[in-house]
C-alpha positions, 0 to 999 in steps of 0.5 A: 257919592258923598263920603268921608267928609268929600265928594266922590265923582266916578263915571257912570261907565266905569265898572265897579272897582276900576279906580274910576273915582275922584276925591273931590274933598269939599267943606263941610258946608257945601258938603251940607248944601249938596246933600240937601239939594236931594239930586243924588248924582251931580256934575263938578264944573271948575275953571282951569285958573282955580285948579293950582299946583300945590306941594302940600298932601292936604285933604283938599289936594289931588294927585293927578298925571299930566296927559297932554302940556299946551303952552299959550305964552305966559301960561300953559294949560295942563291937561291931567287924567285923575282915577279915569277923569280928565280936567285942565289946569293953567299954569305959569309958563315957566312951570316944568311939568312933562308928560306922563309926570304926576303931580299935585294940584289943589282945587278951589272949592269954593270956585266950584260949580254943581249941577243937576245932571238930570236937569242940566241946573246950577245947584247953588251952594254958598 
């Protein structure tokens, strides 16, 4: 759903006004893209190595609580839960983050992937 300059994703399960929705802010070009390719309803794919951890409240920021801390060496993925959506940041190892703590992540839009949920096909914007 496509609002206030962003993209909002929310879980075909989720009741009306559960807070089952995620701000994905998105510039305005591929905001454009989007709402050519007519497919109504899509599917945001991104990258753990594109989800960062950010200090800024910029648009392009997200609030997120971690859920679950994996610790792989030099980086740990970070599994977080934002308005009833779950996605996985890498992050350096020496971050400290505990469970249960929120925190601030900035996505690269531009490493986004869309698709057409009815079709399973990459939308392509640029």
């Amino acid at each position: 759903m496509r609002q206030e300059g962003g993209v909002f994703f929310q879980k075909d399960t989720a009741p009306a006004g559960d807070g089952g929705r995620f701000l994905f802010r998105l510039h305005d070009q591929i905001t454009s893209q989007l709402a050519e390719s007519n497919t109504g309803k899509i599917i945001l794919g991104i990258r753990p190595e594109h989800i960062k951890l950010g200090d800024d409240r910029s648009e392009f920021s997200v609030e997120a609580m971690a859920e679950a801390i994996e610790p792989f060496g030099p980086e740990t993925y970070l599994h977080l839960m934002n308005g009833g959506h779950s996605f996985v940041s890498r992050i350096p190892h020496d971050c400290r983050i505990g469970v249960g703590q929120k925190v601030r992540l900035v996505f690269d839009a531009n490493k986004a992937h869309f698709f057409d949920p009815k079709t399973e096909k990459s939308i392509r914007v640029q």
